[in-house]
C-alpha positions as semicolon CSV with decimal commas, in nm:
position;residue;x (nm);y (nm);z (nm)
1;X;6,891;-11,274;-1,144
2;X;6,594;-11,280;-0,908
3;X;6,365;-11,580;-0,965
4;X;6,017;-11,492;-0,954
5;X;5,729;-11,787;-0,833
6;X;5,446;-11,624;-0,843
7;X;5,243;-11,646;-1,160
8;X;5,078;-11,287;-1,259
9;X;4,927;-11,386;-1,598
10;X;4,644;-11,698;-1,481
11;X;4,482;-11,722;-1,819
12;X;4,480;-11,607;-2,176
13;X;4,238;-11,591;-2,462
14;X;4,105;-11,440;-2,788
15;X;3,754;-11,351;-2,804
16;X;3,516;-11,452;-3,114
17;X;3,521;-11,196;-3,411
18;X;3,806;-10,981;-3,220
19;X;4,117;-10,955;-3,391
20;X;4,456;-10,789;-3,277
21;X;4,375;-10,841;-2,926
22;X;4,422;-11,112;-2,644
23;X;4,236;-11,107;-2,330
24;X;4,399;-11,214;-1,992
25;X;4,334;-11,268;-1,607
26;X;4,630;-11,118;-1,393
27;X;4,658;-11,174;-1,040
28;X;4,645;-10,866;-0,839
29;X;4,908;-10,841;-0,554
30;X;4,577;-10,864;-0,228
31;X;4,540;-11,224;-0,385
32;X;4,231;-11,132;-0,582
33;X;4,225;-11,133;-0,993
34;X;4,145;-10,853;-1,288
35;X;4,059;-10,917;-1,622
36;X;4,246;-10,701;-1,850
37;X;4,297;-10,708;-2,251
38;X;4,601;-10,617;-2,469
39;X;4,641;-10,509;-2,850
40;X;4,885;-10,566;-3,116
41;X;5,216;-10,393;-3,134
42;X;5,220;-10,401;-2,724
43;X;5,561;-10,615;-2,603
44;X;5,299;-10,848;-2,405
45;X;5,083;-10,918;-2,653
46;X;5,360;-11,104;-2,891
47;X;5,477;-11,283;-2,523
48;X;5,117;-11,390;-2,483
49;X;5,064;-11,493;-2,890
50;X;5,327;-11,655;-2,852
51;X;5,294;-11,873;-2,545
52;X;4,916;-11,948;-2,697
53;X;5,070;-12,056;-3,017
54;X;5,270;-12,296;-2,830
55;X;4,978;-12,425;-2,617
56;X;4,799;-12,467;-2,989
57;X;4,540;-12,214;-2,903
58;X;4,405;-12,064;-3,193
59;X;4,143;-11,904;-3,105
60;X;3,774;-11,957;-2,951
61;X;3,631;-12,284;-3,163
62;X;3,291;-12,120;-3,246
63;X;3,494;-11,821;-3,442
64;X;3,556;-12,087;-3,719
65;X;3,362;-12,044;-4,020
66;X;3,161;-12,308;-4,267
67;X;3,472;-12,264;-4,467
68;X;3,749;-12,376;-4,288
């Protein structure tokens, strides 16, 4: 199996007050970057919820409420 080096996903995030959806930076193949989103239910989005999980991301800290 080919081994790929190159890292295409840079960065991942949720936004405050969005939920089902993860924002990302890919890099683009001319070395420059694009910021892109996906939703639930797409294959990368449970790859990317995943990975965040496993970083410990949660989420943005100022989407917390008084109640948590």
């Amino acid at each position: 199996m080919p081994h790929i080096s190159d890292r295409v996903v840079l960065r991942a995030w949720r936004q405050r007050g969005e939920t089902g959806r993860i924002h990302y930076v890919a890099a683009k193949a001319g070395g420059g970057e694009r910021r892109l989103y996906v939703d639930e239910g797409n294959a990368l989005y449970t790859v990317l919820e995943g990975h965040l999980l496993a970083l410990g991301y949660t989420g943005p800290a100022s989407a917390k409420t008084d109640d948590e």
